[in-house]
N, C-alpha and C positions, 0 to 999 in steps of 0.2 A: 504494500500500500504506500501511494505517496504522501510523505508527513507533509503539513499544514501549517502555518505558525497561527500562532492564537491571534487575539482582537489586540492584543499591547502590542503584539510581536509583528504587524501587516507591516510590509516591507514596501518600503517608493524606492522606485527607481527613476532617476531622472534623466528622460533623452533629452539631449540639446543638439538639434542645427538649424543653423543657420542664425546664431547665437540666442535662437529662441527653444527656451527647455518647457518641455513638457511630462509630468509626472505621473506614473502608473502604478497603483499599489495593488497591490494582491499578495494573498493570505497564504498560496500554492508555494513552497520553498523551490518545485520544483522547474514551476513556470519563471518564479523570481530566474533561477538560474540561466534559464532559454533566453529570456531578455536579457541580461547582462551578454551573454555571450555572444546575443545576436548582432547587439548594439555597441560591443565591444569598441572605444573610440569614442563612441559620442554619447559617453555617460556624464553627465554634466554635474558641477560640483556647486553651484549655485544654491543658495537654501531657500530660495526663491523660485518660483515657475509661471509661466504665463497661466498655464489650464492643468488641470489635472484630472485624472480618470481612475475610478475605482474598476477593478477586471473580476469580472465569474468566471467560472470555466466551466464546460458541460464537454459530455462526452458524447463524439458525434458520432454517429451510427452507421452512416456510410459516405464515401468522399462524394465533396461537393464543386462544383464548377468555381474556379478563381474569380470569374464574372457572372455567378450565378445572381439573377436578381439584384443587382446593384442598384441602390436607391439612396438618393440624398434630397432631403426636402427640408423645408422649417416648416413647425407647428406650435405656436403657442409661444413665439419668443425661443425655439430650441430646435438646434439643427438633429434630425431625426437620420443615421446612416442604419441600411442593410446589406448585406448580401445571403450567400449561401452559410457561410462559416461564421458570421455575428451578426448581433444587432446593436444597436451605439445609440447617446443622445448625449446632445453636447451644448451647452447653457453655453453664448460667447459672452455674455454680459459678465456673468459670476466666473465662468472660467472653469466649472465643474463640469463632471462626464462620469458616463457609466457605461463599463461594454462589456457582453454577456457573447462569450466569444468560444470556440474548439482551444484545444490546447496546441496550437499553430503562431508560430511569430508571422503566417502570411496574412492572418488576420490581424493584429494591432499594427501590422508595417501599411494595411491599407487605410484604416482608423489615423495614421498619421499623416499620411498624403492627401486623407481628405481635410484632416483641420489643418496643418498646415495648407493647403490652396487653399482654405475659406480666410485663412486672415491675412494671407498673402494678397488674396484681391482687393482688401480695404488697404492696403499700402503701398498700392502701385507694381509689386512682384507677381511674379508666379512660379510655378515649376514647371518643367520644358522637357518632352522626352529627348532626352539629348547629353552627350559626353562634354565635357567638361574637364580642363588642367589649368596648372597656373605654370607659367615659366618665363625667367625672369623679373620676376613681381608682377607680371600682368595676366590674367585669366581671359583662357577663351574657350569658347561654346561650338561646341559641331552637334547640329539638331538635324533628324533625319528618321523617316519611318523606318519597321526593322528591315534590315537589311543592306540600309542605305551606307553603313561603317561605322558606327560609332562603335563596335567592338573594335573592329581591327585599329582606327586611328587610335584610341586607347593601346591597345597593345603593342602599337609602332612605336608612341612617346617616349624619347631617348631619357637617359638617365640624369637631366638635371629637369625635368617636368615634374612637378605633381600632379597627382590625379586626383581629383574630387570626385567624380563618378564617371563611369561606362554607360548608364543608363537613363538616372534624373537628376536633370542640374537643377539647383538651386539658388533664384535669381533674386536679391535682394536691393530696394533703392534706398538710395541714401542722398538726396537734396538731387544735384543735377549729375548723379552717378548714380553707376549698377555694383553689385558687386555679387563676385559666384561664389557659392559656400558648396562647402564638400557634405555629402551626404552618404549613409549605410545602406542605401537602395542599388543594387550590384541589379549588372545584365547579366549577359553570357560569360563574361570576364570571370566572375565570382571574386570579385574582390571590391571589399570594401573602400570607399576613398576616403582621403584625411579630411581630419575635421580639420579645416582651414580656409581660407577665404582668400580675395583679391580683389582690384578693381577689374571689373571684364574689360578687355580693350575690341574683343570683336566677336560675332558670332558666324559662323558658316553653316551652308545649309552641303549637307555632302552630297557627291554623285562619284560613282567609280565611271574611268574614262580611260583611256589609253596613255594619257602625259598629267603630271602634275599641274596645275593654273587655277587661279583667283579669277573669277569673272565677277563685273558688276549685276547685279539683280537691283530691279526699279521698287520703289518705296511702296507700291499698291503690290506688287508680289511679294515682297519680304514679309508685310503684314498679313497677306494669307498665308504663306508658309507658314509664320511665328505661330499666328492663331491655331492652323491645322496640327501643330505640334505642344501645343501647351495644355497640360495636362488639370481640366477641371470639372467636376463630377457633379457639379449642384446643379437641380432646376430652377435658378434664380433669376428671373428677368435682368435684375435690378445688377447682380454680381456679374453676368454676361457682361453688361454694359463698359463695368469696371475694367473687367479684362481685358475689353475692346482700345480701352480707351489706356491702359497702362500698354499691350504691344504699340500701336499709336507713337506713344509719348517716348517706348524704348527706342522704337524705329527713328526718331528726331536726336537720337543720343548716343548709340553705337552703332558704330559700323555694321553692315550684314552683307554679306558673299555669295556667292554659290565657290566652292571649292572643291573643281575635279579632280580626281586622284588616283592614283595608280598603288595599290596595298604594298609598299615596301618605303624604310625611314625616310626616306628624300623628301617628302610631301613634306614634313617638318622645317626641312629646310627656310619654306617659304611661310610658315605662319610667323607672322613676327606683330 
């Protein structure tokens, strides 16, 4: 049987990215451990947290679809999430939460991507299915559906690049800058990226081609692109809007590319 800690002993664990912590307690010692390990990196030491979430665990009965039933709505002042494997309700005012979830880290890692995008659209950011490094003090973005490279340009990153993610970058503003944070959400890579940050200096949209090259892409594409790739799960007229209007505002502030490329390091060459 797995041991429990009692009501004094509930244990918070607290994720931080994108220098915003979020805090999950549960009673399960064993689950406590799965989070630590999952999170390993971006366990935040803040005694403070933006939101915090209490965790049930139920034992599921048979496997269920990653996007089974995905739903995200408000009711009553509170964002209401489901899928197959939880169900969540999330107060933004108070910052409290409750999720009644399998004992799977694929459910609270999706529980985080939807509150992180729901606060990320009141601030101008979002999150972007797209890789992400930082090199030379400046961060940059290759966003692209699957397939498009952001595994491999990850795995080509020469050894003075860090990598913040293979999968979802983490686009934060700050006045009349972006800045990319490293996130624990892995692709194919399976590797977590550093908790770490930068100013973005540019974002590229990828295509594999026969020669390396930078081409410019017009401001009414780059904005569809951004849009088609920016990762947000709520039916909110109103937070639509938001996100309309923060790709918009990114597209007037960094750069955006298409950048073709041929899978071997030399592509690197030219990101600068």
């Amino acid at each position: 049987m797995t041991p429990t800690l009692t009501a004094a002993e509930k244990a918070t664990v607290s994720i931080e990215i994108g220098g915003m912590a979020i805090a999950l307690r549960t009673d399960d010692a064993a689950f406590q451990r799965l989070i630590e390990n999952r999170y390993a990196g971006f366990i935040g030491s803040s005694p403070s947290s933006h939101s915090e979430f209490d965790i049930d665990l139920y034992e599921q009965s048979e496997p269920t679809s990653a996007d089974e039933d995905l739903e995200v709505r408000t009711k009553a002042g509170e964002w209401l999430l489901r899928r197959g494997d939880f169900r969540a309700r999330w107060n933004p005012k108070t910052g409290y939460g409750h999720v009644r979830q399998s004992c799977s880290p694929y459910a609270i890692d999706c529980v985080l991507r939807i509150v992180h995008s729901l606060i990320l659209a009141r601030e101008g950011g979002f999150l972007v299915h797209a890789a992400s490094a930082i090199r030379n003090g400046k961060a940059f973005i290759f966003s692209g559906v699957s397939g498009a490279g952001k595994t491999t340009i990850s795995r080509l990153a020469p050894p003075d690049a860090t990598l913040l993610t293979d999968e979802i970058s983490y686009v934060r503003r700050e006045g009349n800058r972006y800045m990319a944070c490293g996130t624990p959400f892995a692709g194919e890579l399976a590797r977590v990226g550093e908790n770490c940050s930068a100013p973005l200096s540019a974002l590229f949209f990828l295509e594999k081609g026969p020669q390396n090259r930078i081409e410019p892409i017009g401001p009414t594409e780059a904005i569809q692109r951004l849009m088609r790739n920016i990762l947000f799960f709520a039916d909110d007229t109103e937070l639509v809007k938001l996100v309309f209007q923060s790709a918009c505002e990114f597209a007037t502030l960094v750069p955006m590319h298409r950048l073709v490329f041929v899978p071997d390091q030399r592509v690197w060459d030219i990101i600068r």
